[in-house]
C-alpha positions in Angstrom: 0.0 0.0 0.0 2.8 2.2 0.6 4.1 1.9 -2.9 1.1 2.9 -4.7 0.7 6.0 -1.9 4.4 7.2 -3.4 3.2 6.6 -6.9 0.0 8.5 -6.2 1.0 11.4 -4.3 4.1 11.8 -7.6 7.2 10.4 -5.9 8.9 8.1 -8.2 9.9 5.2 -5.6 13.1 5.2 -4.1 16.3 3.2 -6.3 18.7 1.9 -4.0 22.4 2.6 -5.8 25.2 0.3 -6.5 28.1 0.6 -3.9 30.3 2.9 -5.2 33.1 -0.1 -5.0 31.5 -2.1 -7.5 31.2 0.3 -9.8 34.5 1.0 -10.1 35.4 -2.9 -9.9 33.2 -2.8 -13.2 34.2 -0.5 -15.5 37.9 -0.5 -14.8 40.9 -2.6 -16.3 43.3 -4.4 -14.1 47.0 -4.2 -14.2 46.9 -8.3 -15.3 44.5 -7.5 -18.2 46.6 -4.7 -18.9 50.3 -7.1 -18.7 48.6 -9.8 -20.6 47.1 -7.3 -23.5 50.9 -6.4 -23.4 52.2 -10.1 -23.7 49.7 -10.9 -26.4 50.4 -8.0 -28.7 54.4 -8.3 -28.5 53.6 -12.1 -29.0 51.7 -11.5 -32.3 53.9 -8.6 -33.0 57.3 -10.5 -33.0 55.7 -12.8 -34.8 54.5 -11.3 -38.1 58.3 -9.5 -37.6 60.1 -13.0 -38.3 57.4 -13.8 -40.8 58.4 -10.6 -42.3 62.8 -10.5 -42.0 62.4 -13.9 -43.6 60.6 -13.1 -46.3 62.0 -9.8 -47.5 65.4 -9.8 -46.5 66.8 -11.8 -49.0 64.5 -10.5 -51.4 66.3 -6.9 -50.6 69.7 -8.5 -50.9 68.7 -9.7 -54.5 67.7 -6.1 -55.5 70.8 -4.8 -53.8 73.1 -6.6 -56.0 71.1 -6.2 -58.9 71.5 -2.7 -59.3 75.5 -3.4 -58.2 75.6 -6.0 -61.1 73.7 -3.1 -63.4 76.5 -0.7 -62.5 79.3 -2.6 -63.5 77.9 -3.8 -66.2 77.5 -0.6 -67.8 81.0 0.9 -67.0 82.4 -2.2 -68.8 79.8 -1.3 -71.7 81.0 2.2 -71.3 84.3 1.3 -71.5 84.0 -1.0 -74.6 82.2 2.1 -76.3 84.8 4.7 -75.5 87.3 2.6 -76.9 85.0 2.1 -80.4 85.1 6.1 -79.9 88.9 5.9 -79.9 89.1 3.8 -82.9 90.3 1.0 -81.0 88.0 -2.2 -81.1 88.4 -5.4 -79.1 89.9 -7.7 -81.7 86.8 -9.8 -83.7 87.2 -13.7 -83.8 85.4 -16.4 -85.1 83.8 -17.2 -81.6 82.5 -15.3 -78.7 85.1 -14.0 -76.7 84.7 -14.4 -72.7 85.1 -10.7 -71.6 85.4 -12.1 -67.7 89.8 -11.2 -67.9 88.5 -8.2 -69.3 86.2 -7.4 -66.4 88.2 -8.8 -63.8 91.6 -7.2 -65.2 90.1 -3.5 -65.2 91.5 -2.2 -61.9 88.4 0.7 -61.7 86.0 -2.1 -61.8 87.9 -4.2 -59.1 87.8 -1.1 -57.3 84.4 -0.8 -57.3 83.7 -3.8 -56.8 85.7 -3.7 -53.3 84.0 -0.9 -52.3 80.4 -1.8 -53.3 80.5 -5.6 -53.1 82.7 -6.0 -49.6 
């Protein structure tokens, strides 16, 4: 009877609140949910890292020495054309000549090969 004389008279009845401590207990993160997001995202991180070095690495090294293998390629082109230039042409044989002596004879290519190549 004393509820519907509250409701009646225009009083809303009376909510009892939550203890404040439970509240708080509720909405609020832990320092172990905290350490464990932690773990689990270095865990996933390191992971798709090692995926990553493995694949790309070598991949990187391949470019590398491509463009190192491009560059001496075209000094010893270069050369070979400044010394059509000069009127001086490598001598013409029946069969292909192996121009390795040639490449590996030419100190400015050795040295760039020291520098570039280790």
């Amino acid at each position: 009877m004393a509820d519907i004389d509250r409701i009646e008279n225009g009083r809303k009845p009376f909510c009892k609140l939550p203890n404040s401590n439970s509240i708080f207990k509720a909405s609020g993160v832990s320092v172990v949910e905290i350490l464990l997001a932690i773990v689990m995202f270095m865990t996933l991180f390191l992971g798709a890292l090692r995926i990553y070095t493995e694949s790309n690495l070598p991949q990187q090294a391949m470019i590398r020495d491509f463009a190192i293998a491009m560059n001496i390629c075209e000094r010893f082109i270069n050369s070979l054309q400044n010394d059509f230039m000069e009127g001086d042409p490598p001598p013409v044989s029946d069969t292909e000549k192996d121009v390795t002596e040639a490449v590996l004879d030419n100190p400015a290519i050795q040295n760039y090969l020291k520098v570039f190549a280790g």
